[in-house]
C-alpha positions as CSV (number, residue, x, y, z in Angstrom):
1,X,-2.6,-15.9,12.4
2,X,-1.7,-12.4,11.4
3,X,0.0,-10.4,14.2
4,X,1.4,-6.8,13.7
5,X,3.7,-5.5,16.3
6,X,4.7,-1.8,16.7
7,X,7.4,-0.5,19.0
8,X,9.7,2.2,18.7
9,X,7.1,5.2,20.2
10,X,7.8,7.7,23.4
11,X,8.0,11.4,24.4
12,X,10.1,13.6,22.3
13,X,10.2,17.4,22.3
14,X,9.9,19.2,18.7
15,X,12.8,19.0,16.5
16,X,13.7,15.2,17.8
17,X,13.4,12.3,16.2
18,X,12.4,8.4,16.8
19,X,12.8,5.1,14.9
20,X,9.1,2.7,14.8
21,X,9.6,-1.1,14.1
22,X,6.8,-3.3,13.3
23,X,7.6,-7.1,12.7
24,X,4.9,-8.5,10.9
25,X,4.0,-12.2,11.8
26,X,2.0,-14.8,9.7
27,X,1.9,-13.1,6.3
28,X,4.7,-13.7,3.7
29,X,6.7,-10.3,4.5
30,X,9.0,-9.7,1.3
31,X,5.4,-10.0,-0.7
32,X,3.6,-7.3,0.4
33,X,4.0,-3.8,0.1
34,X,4.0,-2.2,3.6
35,X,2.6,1.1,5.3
36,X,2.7,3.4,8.2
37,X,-0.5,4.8,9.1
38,X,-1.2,7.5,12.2
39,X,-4.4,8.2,13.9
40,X,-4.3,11.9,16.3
41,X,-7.3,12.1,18.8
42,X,-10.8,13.2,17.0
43,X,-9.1,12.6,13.7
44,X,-8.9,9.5,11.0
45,X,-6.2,6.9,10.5
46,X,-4.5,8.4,7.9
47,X,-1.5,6.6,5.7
48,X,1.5,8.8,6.5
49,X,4.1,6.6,4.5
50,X,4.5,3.2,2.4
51,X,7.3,0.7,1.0
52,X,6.5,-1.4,-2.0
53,X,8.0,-4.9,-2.3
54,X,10.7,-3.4,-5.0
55,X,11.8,-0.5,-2.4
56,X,9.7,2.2,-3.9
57,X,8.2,4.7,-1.1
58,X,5.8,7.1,-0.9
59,X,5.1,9.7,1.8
60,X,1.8,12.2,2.2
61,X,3.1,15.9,1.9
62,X,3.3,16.7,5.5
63,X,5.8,13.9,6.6
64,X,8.0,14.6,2.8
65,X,12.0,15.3,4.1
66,X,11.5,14.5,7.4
67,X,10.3,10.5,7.8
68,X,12.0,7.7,5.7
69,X,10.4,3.9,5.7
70,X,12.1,1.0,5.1
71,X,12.1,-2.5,5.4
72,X,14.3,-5.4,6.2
73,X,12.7,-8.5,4.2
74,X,15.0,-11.2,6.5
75,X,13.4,-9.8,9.5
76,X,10.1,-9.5,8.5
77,X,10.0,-5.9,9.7
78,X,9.6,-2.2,8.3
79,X,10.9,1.1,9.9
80,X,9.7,4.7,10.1
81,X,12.8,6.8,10.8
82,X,10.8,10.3,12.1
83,X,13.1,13.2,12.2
84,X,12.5,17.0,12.4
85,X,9.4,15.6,15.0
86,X,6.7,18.6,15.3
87,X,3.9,18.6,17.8
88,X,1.1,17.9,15.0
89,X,2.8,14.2,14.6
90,X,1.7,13.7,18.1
91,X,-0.4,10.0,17.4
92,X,-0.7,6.8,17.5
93,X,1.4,4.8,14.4
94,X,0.4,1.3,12.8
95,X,1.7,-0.2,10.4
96,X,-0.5,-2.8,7.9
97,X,0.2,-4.2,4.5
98,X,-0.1,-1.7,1.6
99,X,-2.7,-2.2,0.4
100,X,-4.4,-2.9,3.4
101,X,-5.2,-6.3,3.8
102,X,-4.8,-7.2,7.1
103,X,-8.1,-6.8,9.1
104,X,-6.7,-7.0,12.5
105,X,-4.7,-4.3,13.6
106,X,-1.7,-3.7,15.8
107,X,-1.8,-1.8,19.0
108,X,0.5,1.1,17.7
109,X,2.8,3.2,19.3
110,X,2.0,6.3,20.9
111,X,4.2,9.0,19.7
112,X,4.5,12.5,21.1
113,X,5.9,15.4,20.1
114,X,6.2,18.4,23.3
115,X,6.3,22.4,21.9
């Protein structure tokens, strides 16, 4: 069974920064690319960042400079260093394979950003 477990989330004000964990459980970890997705009330999940099994990452434009991903393979878990936090980050984060694959997700961790 397939368990993703987020931690890492809390209050911050604007400029701050926080580091997310997700260990992944019941997938082979080092095989699959890995992502960090945020959903904001009213709005979509969107994918904010992603880590390919050969270290490559991605980022979407808004979170470029200021978040870093990474992974640890032996721990089965993957990182979202968040620095430079701005209120409009304020969301919940999951993480999921990348590609998504894994139907069941997480139950996130609730950041927020204060002005």
């Amino acid at each position: 069974q397939v368990q993703l477990v987020e931690s890492g989330g809390g209050l911050v004000q604007a400029g701050g920064s926080l580091r997310l964990s997700c260990v992944a459980h019941g997938i082979i970890f080092s095989f699959n690319g890995m992502g960090w997705h945020r959903q904001a009330p009213g709005n979509q999940r969107e994918l904010v960042a992603s880590i390919m099994t050969d270290g490559s990452t991605n980022y979407v434009d808004s979170v470029k400079g200021r978040f870093t991903i990474s992974r640890d393979n032996a721990k089965n878990t993957v990182y979202l260093q968040m620095n430079s936090l701005k209120p409009e980050d304020t969301a919940v984060y999951y993480c999921n394979t990348y590609p998504v694959t894994v139907n069941s997700w997480g139950q996130g961790t609730q950041v927020t950003v204060s002005s």
